[in-house]
C-alpha positions in Angstrom: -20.4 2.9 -5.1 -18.2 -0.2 -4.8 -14.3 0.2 -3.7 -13.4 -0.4 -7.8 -15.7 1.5 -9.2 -14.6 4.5 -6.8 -11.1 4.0 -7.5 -11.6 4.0 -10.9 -13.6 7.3 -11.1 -10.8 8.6 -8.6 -8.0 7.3 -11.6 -8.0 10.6 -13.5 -7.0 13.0 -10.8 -5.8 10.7 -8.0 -2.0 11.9 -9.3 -3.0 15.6 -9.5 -5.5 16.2 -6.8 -4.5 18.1 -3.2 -3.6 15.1 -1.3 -1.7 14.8 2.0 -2.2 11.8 2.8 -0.9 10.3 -0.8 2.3 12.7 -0.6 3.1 11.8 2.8 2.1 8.0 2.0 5.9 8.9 -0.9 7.8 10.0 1.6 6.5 7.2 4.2 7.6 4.7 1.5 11.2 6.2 0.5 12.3 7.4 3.6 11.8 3.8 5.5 12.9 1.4 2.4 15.9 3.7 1.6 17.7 1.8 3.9 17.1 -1.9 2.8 18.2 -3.9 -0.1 16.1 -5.3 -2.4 15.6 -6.9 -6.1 12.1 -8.5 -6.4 9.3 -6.6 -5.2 5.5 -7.4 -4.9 3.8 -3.9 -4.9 -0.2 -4.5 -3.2 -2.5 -1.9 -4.3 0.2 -0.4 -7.0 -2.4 2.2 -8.1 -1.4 4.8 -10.6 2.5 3.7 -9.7 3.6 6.7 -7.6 5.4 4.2 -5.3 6.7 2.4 -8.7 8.8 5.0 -10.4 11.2 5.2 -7.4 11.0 1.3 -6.7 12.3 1.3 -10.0 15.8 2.5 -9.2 16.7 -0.2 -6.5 14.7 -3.4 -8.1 15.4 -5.7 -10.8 11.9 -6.6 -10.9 8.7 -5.4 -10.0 4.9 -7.0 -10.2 2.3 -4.5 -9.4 -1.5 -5.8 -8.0 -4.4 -3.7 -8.0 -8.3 -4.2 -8.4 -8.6 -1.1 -10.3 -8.0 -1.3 -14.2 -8.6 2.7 -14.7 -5.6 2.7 -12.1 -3.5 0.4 -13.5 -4.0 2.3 -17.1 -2.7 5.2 -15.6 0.2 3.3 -14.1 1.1 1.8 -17.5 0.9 5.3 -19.2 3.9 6.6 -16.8 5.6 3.6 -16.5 7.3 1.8 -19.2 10.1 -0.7 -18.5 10.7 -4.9 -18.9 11.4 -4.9 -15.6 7.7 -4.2 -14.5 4.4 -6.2 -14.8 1.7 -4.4 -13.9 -2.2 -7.0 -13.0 -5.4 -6.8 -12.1 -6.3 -8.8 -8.5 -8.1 -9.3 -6.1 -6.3 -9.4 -2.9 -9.1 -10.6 -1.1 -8.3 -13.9 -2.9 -5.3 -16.0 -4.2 -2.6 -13.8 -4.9 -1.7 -15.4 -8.7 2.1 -15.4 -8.6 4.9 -18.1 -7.9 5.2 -18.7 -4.3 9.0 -17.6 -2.4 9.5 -15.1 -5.3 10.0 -11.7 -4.1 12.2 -10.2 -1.0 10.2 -7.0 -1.0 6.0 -6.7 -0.6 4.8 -3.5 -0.2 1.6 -2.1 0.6 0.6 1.9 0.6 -3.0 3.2 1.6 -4.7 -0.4 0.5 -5.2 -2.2 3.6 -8.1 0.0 4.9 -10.1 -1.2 2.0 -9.7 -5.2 2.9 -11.3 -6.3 6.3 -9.7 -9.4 6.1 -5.6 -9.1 7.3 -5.1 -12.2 8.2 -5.5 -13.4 4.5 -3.2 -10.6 3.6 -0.2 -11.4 6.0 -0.9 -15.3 5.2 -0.3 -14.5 1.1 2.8 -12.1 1.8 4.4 -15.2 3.8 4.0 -17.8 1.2 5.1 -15.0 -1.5 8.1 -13.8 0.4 11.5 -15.5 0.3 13.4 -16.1 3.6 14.2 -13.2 5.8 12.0 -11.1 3.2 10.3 -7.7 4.0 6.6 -6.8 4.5 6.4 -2.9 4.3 3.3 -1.3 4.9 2.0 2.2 4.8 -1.3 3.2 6.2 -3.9 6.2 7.5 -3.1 5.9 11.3 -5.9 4.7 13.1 -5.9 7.6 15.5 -7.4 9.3 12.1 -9.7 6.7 11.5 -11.1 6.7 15.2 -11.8 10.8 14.5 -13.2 10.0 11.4 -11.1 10.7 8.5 -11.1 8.4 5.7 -10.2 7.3 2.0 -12.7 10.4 -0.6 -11.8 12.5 -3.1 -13.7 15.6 -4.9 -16.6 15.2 -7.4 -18.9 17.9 -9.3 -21.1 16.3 -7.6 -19.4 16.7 -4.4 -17.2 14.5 -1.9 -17.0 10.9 -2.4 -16.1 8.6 0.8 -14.8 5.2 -0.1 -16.0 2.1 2.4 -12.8 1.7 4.6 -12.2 -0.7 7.8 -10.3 0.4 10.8 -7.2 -1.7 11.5 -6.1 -1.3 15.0 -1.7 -1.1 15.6 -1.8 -4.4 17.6 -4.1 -6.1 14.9 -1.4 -5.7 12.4 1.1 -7.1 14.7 -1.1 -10.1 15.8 -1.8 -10.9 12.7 1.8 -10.7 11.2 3.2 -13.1 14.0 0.1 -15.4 13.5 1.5 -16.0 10.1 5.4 -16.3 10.5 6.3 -12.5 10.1 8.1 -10.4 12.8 7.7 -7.0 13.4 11.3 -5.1 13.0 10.2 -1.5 12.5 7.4 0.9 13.1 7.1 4.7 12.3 4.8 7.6 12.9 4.0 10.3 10.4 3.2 13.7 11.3 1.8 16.4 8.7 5.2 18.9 8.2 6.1 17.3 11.9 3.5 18.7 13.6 3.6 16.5 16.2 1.0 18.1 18.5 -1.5 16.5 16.4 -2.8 13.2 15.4 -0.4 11.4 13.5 -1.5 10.7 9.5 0.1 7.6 9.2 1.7 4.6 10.2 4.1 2.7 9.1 5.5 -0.9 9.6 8.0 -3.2 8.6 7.8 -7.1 8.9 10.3 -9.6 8.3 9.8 -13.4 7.2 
């Protein structure tokens, strides 16, 4: 089944389902852009707008990407506001808004799905402004390397998306290959359990 077509079929329980990496990916996002200002925000991979809602209360304006329309249908359901435009894209291609337009690009649990980064941190420069932020939000590698990966539950049982693993220093590469410096990165531990593998990882890059 192709990356879409699994998201799509994941759209209808993706907000309700037991998911730690998803809940964690929240806190990830809140925690580490609580403490930056910002108006105009580029969401990657905006799914059903669980990032969004809280987005919401420190942006003027918000532009959400995502290949999946059953995702995006569940995101305009919730989400009702002018100051949000919710489209479908591919982000393996042109990103179809105004160039120097936002201050704020996010990306939460998208990147595994898109083999290609250099595209993706050569589209967030021309899209961010000057001294703009690139925050991203990923499964840690260390999971990927033991195996876990992107699935959710079926009746006809589990359902494993195709995913690519990203090593830490290929982000970083990448981002300075393409104007944009690395100012912050986090671990996240499940309940800060730190005795074992991290869940995720978190960055944040500056233009």
């Amino acid at each position: 089944m192709s990356i879409e077509k699994s998201y799509n079929s994941w759209a209808n329980q993706y907000d309700t389902n037991k998911n730690r990496t998803r809940d964690l990916d929240q806190t990830s996002t809140i925690e580490t852009l609580s403490k930056y200002k910002f108006e105009y925000v580029l969401e990657l991979g905006c799914g059903t707008g669980k990032n969004t809602n809280w987005l919401l209360k420190k942006a003027k304006q918000i532009i959400g990407l995502d290949f999946s329309q059953e995702m995006l249908a569940k995101a305009k359901e919730k989400i009702i506001s002018e100051k949000v435009i919710f489209k479908k894209a591919d982000l393996t291609k042109i990103w179809e808004i105004e160039n120097n337009c936002v201050d704020l690009i996010t990306s939460s649990l998208t990147l595994e799905h898109i083999k290609d980064l250099d595209h993706v941190f050569s589209e967030a420069n021309k899209k961010l402004k000057k001294n703009g932020l690139f925050f991203i939000s990923e499964l840690h590698p260390f999971k990927q390397y033991s195996g876990s990966k992107a699935r959710y539950e079926t009746e006809s049982g589990t359902q494993e998306l195709e995913v690519y693993i990203h090593h830490i220093s290929e982000y970083i590469e990448n981002a300075n290959s393409n104007g944009l410096k690395l100012v912050e990165i986090k671990e996240w531990f499940d309940k800060k359990n730190e005795s074992e593998l991290p869940r995720l990882i978190s960055f944040i890059f500056k233009k």
